[in-house]
C-alpha positions in Angstrom: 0.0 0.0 0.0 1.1 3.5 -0.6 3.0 5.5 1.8 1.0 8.7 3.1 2.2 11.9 4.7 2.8 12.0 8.1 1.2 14.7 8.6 -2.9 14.5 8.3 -3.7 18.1 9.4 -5.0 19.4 6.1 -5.4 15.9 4.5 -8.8 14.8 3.3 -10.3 11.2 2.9 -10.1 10.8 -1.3 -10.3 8.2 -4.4 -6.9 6.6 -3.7 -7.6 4.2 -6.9 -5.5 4.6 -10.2 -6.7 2.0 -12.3 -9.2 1.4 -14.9 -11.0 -1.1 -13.3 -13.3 -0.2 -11.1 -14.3 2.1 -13.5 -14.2 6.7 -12.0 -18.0 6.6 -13.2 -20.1 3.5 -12.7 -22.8 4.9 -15.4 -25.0 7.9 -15.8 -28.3 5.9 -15.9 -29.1 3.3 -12.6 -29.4 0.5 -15.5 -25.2 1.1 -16.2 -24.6 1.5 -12.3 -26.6 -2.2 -11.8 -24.1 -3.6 -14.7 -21.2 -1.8 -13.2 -22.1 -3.0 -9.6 -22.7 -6.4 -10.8 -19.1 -6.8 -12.9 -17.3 -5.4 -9.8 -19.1 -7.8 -6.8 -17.7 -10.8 -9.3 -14.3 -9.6 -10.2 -13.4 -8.0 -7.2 -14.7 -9.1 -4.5 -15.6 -13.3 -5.2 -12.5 -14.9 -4.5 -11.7 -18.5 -6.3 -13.4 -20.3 -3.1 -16.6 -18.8 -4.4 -16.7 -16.6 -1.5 -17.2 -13.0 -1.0 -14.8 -10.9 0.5 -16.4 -7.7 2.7 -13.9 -5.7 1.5 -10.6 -4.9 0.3 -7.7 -2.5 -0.4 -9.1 0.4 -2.1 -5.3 1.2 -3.3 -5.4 -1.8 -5.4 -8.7 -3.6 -5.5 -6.9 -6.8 -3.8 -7.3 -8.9 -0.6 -5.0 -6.7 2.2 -2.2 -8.7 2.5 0.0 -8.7 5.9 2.1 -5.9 5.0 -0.8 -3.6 4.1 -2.0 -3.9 7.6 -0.7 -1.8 10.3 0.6 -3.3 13.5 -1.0 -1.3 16.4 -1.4 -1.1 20.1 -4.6 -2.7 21.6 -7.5 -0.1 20.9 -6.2 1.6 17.9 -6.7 -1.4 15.2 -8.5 -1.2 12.5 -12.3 -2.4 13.5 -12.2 -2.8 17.3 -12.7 -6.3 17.4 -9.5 -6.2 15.5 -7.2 -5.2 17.8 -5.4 -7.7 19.4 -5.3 -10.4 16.7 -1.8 -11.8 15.6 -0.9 -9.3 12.9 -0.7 -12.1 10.5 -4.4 -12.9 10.6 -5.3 -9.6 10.6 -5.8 -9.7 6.5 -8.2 -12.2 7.1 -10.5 -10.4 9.3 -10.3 -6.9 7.3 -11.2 -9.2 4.1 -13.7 -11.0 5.9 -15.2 -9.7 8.5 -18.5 -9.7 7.2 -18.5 -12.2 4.2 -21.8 -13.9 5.5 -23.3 -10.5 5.7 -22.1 -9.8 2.2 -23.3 -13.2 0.5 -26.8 -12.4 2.5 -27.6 -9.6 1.4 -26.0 -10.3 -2.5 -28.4 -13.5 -2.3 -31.4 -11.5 -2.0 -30.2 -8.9 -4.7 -30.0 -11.9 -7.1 -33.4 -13.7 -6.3 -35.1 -10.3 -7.2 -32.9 -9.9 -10.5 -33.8 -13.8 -11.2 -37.6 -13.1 -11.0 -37.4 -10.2 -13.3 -34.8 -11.4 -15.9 -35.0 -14.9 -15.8 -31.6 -15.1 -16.8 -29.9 -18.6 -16.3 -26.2 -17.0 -15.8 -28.2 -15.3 -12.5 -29.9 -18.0 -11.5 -26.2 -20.1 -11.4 -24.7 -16.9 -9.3 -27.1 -17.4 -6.8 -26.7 -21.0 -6.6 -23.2 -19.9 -6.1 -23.3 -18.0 -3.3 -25.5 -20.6 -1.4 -22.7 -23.1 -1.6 -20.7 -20.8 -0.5 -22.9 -19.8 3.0 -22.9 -23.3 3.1 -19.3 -24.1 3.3 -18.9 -21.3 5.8 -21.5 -22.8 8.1 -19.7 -26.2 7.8 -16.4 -25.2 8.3 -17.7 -23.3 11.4 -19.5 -26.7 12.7 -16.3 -28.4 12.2 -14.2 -25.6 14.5 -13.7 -26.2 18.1 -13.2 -23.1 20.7 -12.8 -23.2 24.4 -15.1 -20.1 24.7 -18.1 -22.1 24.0 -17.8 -21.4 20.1 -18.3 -23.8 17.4 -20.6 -27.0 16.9 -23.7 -27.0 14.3 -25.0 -23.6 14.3 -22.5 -21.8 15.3 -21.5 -19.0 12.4 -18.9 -16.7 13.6 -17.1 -13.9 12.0 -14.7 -13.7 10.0 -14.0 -16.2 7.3 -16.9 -18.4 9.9 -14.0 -19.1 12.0 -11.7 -20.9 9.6 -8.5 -19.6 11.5 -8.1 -20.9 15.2 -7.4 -17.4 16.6 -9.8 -16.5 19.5 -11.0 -13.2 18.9 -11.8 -14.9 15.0 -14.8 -16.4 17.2 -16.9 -13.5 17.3 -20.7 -14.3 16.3 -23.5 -11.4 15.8 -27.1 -10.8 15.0 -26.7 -9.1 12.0 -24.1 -11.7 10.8 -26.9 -14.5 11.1 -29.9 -12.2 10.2 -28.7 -11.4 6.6 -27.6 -15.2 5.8 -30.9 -16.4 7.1 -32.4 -13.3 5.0 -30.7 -14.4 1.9 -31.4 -18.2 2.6 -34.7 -17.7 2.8 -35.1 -15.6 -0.1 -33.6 -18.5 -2.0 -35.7 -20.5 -0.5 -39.4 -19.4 -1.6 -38.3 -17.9 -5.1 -34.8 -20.6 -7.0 -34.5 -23.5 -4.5 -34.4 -27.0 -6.0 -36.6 -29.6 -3.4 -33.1 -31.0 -2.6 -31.6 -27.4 -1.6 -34.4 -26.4 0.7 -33.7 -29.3 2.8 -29.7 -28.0 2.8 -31.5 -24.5 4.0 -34.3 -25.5 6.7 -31.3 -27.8 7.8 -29.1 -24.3 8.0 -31.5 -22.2 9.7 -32.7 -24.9 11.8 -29.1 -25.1 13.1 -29.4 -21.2 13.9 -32.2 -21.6 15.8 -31.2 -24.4 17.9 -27.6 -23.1 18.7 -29.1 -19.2 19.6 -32.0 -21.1 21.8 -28.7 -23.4 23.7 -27.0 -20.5 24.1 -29.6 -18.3 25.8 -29.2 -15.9 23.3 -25.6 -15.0 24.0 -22.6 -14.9 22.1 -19.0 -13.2 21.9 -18.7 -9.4 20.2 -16.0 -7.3 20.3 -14.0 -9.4 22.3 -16.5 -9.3 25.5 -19.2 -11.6 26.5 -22.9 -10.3 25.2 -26.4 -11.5 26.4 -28.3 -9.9 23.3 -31.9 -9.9 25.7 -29.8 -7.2 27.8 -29.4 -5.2 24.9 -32.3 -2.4 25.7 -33.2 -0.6 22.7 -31.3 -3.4 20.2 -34.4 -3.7 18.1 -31.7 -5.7 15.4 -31.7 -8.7 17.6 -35.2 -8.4 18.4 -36.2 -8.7 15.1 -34.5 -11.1 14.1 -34.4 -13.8 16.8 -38.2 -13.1 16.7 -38.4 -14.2 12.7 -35.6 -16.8 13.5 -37.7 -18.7 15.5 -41.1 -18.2 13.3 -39.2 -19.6 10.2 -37.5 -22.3 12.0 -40.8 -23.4 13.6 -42.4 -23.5 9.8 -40.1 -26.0 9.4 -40.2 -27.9 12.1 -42.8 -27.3 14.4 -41.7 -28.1 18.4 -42.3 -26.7 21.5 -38.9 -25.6 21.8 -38.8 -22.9 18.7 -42.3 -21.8 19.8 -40.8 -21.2 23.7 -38.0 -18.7 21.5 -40.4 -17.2 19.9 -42.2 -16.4 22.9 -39.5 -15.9 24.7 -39.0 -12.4 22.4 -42.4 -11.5 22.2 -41.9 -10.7 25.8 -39.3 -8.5 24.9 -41.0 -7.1 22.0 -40.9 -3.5 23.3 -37.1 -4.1 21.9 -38.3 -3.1 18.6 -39.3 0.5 19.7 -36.3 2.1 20.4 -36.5 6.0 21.1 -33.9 7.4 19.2 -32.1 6.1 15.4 -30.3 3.2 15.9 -28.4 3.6 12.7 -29.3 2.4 9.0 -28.8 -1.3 9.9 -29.9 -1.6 13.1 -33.2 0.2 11.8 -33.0 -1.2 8.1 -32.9 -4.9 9.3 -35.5 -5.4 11.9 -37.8 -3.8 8.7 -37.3 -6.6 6.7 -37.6 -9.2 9.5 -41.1 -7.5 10.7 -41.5 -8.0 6.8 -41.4 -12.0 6.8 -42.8 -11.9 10.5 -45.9 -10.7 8.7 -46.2 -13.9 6.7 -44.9 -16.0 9.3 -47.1 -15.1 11.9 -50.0 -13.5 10.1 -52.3 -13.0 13.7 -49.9 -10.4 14.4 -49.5 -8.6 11.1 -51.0 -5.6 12.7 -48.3 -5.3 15.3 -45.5 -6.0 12.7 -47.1 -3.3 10.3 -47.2 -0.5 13.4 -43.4 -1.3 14.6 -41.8 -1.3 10.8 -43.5 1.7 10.7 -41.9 3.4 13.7 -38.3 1.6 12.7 -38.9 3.0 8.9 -39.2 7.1 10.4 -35.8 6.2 12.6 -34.7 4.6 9.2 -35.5 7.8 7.6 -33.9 10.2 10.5 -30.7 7.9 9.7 -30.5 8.7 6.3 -31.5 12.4 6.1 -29.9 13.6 9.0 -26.8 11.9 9.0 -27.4 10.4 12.6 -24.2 8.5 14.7 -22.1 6.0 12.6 -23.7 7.1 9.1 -22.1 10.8 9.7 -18.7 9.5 8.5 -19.5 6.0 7.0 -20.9 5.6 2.9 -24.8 4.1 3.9 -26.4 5.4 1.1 -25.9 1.9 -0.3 -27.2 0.0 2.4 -30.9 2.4 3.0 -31.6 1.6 -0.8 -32.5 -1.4 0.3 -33.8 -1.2 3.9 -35.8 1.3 2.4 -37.3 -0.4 -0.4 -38.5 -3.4 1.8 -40.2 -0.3 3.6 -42.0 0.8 0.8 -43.6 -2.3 0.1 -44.9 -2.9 3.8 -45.9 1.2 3.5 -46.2 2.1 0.0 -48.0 5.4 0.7 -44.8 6.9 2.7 -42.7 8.1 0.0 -40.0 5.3 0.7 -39.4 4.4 -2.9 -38.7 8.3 -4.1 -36.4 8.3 -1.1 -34.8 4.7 -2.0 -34.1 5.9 -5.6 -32.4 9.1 -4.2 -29.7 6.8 -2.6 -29.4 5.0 -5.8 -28.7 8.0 -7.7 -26.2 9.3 -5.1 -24.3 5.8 -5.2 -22.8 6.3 -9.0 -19.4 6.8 -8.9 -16.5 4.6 -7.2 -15.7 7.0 -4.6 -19.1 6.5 -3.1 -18.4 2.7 -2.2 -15.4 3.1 0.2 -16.4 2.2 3.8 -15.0 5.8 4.8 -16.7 8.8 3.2 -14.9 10.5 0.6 -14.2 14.4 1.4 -13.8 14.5 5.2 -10.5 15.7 7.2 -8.6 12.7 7.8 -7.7 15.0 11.2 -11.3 15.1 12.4 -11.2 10.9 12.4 -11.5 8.3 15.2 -7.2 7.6 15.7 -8.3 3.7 14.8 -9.8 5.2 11.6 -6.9 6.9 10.3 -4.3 3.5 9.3 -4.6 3.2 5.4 -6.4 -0.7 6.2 -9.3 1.5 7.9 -9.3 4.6 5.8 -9.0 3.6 2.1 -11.0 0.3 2.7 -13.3 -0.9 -0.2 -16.5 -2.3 0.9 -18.4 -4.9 -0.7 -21.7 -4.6 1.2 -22.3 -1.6 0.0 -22.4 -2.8 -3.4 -24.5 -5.5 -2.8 -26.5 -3.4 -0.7 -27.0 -1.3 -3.5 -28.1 -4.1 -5.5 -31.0 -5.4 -3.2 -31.8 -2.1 -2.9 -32.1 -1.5 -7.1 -33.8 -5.2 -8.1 -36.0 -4.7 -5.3 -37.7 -1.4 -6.5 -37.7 -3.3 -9.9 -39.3 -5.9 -8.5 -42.2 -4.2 -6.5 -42.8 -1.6 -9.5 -43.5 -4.7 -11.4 -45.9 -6.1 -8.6 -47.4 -2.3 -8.6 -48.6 -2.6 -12.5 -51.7 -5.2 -11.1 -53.3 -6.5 -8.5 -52.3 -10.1 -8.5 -55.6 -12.5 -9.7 -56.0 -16.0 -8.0 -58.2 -18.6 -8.3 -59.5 -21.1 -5.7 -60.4 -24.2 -6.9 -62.2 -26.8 -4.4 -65.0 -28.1 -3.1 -67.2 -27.1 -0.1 -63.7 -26.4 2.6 -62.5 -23.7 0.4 -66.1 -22.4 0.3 -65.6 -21.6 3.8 -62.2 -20.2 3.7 -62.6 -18.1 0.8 -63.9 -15.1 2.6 -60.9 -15.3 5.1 -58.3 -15.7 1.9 -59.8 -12.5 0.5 -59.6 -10.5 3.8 -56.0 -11.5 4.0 -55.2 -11.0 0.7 -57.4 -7.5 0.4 -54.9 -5.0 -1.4 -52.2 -7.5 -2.4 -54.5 -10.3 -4.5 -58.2 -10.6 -6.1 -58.9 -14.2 -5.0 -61.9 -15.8 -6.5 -63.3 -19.4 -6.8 -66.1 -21.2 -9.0 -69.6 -20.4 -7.8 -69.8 -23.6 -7.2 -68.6 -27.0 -5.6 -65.7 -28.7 -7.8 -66.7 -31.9 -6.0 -64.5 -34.1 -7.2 -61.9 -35.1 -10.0 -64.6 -36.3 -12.5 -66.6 -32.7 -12.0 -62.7 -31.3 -12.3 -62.5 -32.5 -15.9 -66.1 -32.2 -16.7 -65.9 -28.3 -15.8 -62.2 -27.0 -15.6 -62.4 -24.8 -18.6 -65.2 -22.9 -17.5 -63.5 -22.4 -14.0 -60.7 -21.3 -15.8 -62.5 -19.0 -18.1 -60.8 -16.0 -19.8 -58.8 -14.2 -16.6 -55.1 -14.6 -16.5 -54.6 -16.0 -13.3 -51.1 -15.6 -11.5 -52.1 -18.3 -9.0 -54.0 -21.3 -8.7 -54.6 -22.9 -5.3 -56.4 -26.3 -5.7 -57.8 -29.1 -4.2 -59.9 -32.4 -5.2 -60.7 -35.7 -2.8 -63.4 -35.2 -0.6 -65.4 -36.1 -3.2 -63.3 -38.4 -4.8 -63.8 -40.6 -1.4 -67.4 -40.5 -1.0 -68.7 -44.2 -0.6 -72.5 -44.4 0.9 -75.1 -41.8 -0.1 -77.1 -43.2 3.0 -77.0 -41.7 6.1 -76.3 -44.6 8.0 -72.5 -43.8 9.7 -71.4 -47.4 10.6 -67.7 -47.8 8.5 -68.6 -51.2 8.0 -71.9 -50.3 6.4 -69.9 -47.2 4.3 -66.8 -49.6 3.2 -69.2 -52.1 1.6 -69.2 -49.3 -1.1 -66.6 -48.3 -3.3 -65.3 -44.9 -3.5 -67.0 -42.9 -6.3 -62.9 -42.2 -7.8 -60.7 -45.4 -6.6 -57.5 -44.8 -6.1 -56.2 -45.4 -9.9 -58.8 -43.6 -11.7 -58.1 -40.2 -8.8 -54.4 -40.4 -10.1 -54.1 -40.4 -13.8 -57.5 -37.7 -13.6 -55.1 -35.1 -11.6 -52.2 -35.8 -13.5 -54.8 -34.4 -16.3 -55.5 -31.7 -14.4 -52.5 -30.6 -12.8 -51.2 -30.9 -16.9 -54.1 -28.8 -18.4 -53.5 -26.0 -15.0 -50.1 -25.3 -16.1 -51.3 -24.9 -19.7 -52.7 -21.7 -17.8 -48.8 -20.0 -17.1 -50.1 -19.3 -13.4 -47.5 -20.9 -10.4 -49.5 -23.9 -8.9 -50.5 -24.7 -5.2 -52.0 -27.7 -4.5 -54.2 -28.2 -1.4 -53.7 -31.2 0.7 -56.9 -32.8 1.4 -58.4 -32.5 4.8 -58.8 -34.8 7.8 -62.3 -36.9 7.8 -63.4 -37.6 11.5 -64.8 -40.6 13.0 -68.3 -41.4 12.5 -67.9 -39.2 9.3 -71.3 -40.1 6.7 -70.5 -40.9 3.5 -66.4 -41.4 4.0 -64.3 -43.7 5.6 -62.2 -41.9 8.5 -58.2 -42.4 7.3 -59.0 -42.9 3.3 -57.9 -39.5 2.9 -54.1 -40.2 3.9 -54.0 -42.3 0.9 -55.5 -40.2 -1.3 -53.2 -37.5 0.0 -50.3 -39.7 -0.4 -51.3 -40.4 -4.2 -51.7 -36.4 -4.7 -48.1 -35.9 -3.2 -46.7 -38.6 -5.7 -48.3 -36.7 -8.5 -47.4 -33.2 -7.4 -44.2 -34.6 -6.5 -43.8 -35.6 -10.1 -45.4 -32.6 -11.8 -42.9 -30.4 -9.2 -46.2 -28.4 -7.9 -46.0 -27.2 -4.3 -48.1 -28.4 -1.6 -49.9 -26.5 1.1 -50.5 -29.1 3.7 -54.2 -28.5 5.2 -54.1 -31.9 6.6 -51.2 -31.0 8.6 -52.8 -27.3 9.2 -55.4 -28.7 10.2 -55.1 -32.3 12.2 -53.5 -31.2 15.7 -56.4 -29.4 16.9 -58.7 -31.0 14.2 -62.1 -31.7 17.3 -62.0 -27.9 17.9 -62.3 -27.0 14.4 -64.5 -29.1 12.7 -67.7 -29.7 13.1 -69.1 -32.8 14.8 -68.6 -36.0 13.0 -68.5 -33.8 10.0 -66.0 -33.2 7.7 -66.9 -29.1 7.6 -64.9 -26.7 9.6 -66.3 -24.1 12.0 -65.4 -20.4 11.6 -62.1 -20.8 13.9 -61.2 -23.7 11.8 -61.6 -22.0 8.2 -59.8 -19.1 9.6 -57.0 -21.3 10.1 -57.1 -23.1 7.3 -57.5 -19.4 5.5 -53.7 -18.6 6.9 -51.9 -21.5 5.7 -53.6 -20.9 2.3 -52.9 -17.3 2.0 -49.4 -17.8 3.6 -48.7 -20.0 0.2 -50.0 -18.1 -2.1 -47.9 -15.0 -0.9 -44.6 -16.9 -1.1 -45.2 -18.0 -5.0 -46.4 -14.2 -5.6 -42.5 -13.4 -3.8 -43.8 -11.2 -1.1 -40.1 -12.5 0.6 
């Protein structure tokens, strides 16, 4: 690294690059800067692991090496955290401190791009960056610490605790928060069947090591209970939506007690003054997800992203604590593009585009602002490997922020049209659906009962009609099952009858129809059937977990979704339907209504 004067008096922070590449100007319209952006994350910052490096020299667009970093005196290293390291690993952390942060957030830039483009070459850099979270989680699982680091779970900063040097076994919210972010992003919009299992395995992991842990972990080198943290609304937020996703996955006692847990300390997320852009930015988009994970709260989630969006706001516009001297502008594009699409009457996305536009040049991605007296700086901020620092997540940052507008302008053209196809159970969810939906989808179904698989084929086009339907959330069996038209509800009397579809027949008709509904363009959810009670007239109590387990070979085979009302549904199945009937009361078609609308919302990418 270049040698600078010893004295800094009259010195300002300044573009310390001299080659061509990164390129002075980045573009003069956003669609150049996105390019631009883009080219640099991959040649600069990807190394040949495949990971992402959070930053790097600005002098020469490389990894710091040893001799670019200064040896210091405990308190005056680069970050703090970075102090008292062996000055050999130091590179490692000032390249990597935040590689999982980085590969988070660049995950959820490229889901959105993928949605828009459809462009294979993004769909493989995503798939790119997973693998490489996911060697960074198992190379943490595989470290051993006697601090109480390591073991499944555990995903430390930097590098995930590759190098066995103790203060390299840091771990952090915000480090976990925008993998999980990104994961899940993947998740519900690229994921092959095979790599959400990888992912619900990964966040599961989280959960379970956080909930061992009681929450605590190791930050700048001291010992920190993150429920202690009054006014920490980051780790609020996320443990919160930690816990809801994990629990999608795997329901237990044991994510619902974290959950709870944090609901306690809710009052986390209304801290009185701006935190700063992360620490306000993130818990937005976890109150985001919260709001499909946990839809009986969405009012609460709406009214807190609210207040975290106005400190958001007071962050960017006022310049508040660390964003006086640090680049953010980056960074709010995004936080404040996930606000505009919980509030989309605010102004958020004239104020998002503003940062874009002020993020054009190459001087506007150094951690460090540009323009500022070098004398006026923090003493740990004035070494070259502080000062001239390149920063990664401030590209990708940029990037979420720009694909994410894209995306909701897109979303903004129409009001999404679904289409409920089912017999008399979605009948009684339907005006539940809607409600939930109201602003975000028109949901409709056939004025009448699709019965079973035979009425299916009889009738499909004119369920279909002429709409252009982005979803289609449907459901036969029920039907398909009945045996005896009598009333008589012996099962010995009902089995001496055969089902009006068997079991053959109720296969190769919804292979039919699953074929002739994705004829229609619209992205498919099929609708597990639901439980039939004892004493049950006209059914056999149990028949529908065969027929389910048919439907799943055939969805299976046709790669169609499944929202699981069976499983919805079963736990608490004598307080929600109706005696010895197959019909749900109010409480259970209200939550049946959830699950349904929580599916159709992840395949319309409200992530």
């Amino acid at each position: 690294m270049q040698q600078k004067k010893e004295n800094h008096m009259e010195e300002m922070t300044t573009d310390v690059f001299s080659g061509d590449f990164p390129p002075v100007s980045y573009g003069s319209t956003l669609k150049e800067v996105e390019a631009t952006i883009s080219q640099v994350v991959e040649r600069v910052f990807r190394d040949d692991d495949g990971i992402l490096r959070s930053c790097v020299n600005g002098y020469t667009m490389k990894p710091m090496r040893v001799e670019d970093v200064k040896d210091r005196p405990q308190g005056l290293g680069t970050f703090v955290e970075n102090s008292s390291i062996p000055r050999s690993a130091k590179p490692i952390w000032t390249n990597y401190e935040n590689a999982g942060q980085a590969s988070g957030n660049y995950l959820e830039a490229l889901c959105a791009k993928a949605q828009i483009t459809g462009d294979a070459q993004v769909r493989e850099l995503a798939r790119r960056t997973v693998d490489a979270i996911v060697t960074l989680w198992e190379n943490a699982a595989a470290a051993k610490h006697p601090n109480g680091g390591s073991g499944r779970g555990w995903f430390p900063k930097p590098y995930a605790g590759i190098r066995d040097v103790g203060e390299m076994y840091e771990c952090s919210a915000d480090q976990y928060c925008d993998v999980t972010l990104g994961l899940h992003s993947y998740y519900i919009t690229l994921a092959s069947e095979q790599e959400k299992r990888k992912i619900e395995e990964i966040v599961i992991s989280f959960a379970d090591w956080w909930y061992d842990h009681d929450y605590c972990g190791v930050y700048l080198g001291q010992a920190i209970w993150w429920k202690r943290l009054e006014g920490h609304s980051l780790a609020a937020g996320f443990f919160l939506y930690l816990n809801a996703l994990a629990y999608s996955w795997k329901p237990c006692r044991k994510f619902q007690h974290g959950f709870e847990i944090w609901l306690e300390l809710k009052e986390m997320l209304y801290p009185p003054e701006p935190i700063w852009v992360c620490g306000n930015g993130i818990p937005i988009e976890c109150l985001e997800r919260l709001i499909v994970l946990r839809p009986e709260l969405a009012g609460y989630w709406r009214t807190t992203a609210a207040h975290q969006a106005k400190q958001l706001v007071a962050c960017v516009t006022e310049k508040t604590a660390l964003n006086k001297k640090y680049e953010v502008n980056g960074f709010a594009s995004h936080y404040l593009a996930v606000a505009h699409r919980l509030l989309p009457n605010e102004g958020y996305d004239s104020l998002s585009r503003r940062c874009l536009e002020d993020c054009t040049r190459r001087e506007h991605f150094y951690h460090l602002r540009r323009g500022l007296r070098i004398a006026d700086l923090d003493p740990r901020e004035k070494g070259d490997d502080m000062l001239d620092v390149y920063l990664c997540e401030a590209h990708v940052h940029w990037l979420a922020g720009y694909w994410k507008s894209r995306l909701q302008e897109n979303k903004n053209l129409k009001i999404k049209q679904v289409l409920l196809i089912g017999d008399s159970i979605s009948m009684g969810y339907l005006p539940f659906v809607q409600n939930l939906l109201k602003g975000r989808a028109n949901v409709q179904r056939p004025d009448v009962n699709c019965e079973s698989t035979l009425h299916g084929l009889q009738d499909i086009e004119k369920w279909l009609g002429e709409n252009k339907w982005d979803v289609i959330h449907f459901n036969w069996g029920l039907h398909d099952m009945v045996r005896s038209r009598t009333e008589n509800r012996d099962s010995a009397h009902i089995a001496g009858f055969p089902p009006q579809v068997p079991l053959p027949e109720y296969e190769k008709n919804l292979k039919k129809l699953v074929q002739r509904l994705k004829k229609t363009g619209a992205k498919l959810i099929w609708a597990a059937t639901t439980p039939i009670p004892q004493g049950c007239m006209f059914r056999l109590s149990g028949e529908e977990v065969k027929y389910n387990e048919v439907a799943l070979r055939v969805m299976k085979d046709e790669n169609v979704p499944v929202d699981d009302l069976y499983a919805a549904a079963f736990p608490k199945l004598s307080e929600l339907q109706d005696h010895e009937d197959v019909h749900f009361n109010s409480k259970g078609s209200e939550l049946l209504a959830k699950a349904v609308a929580k599916s159709i919302i992840e395949q319309l990418n409200y992530e």
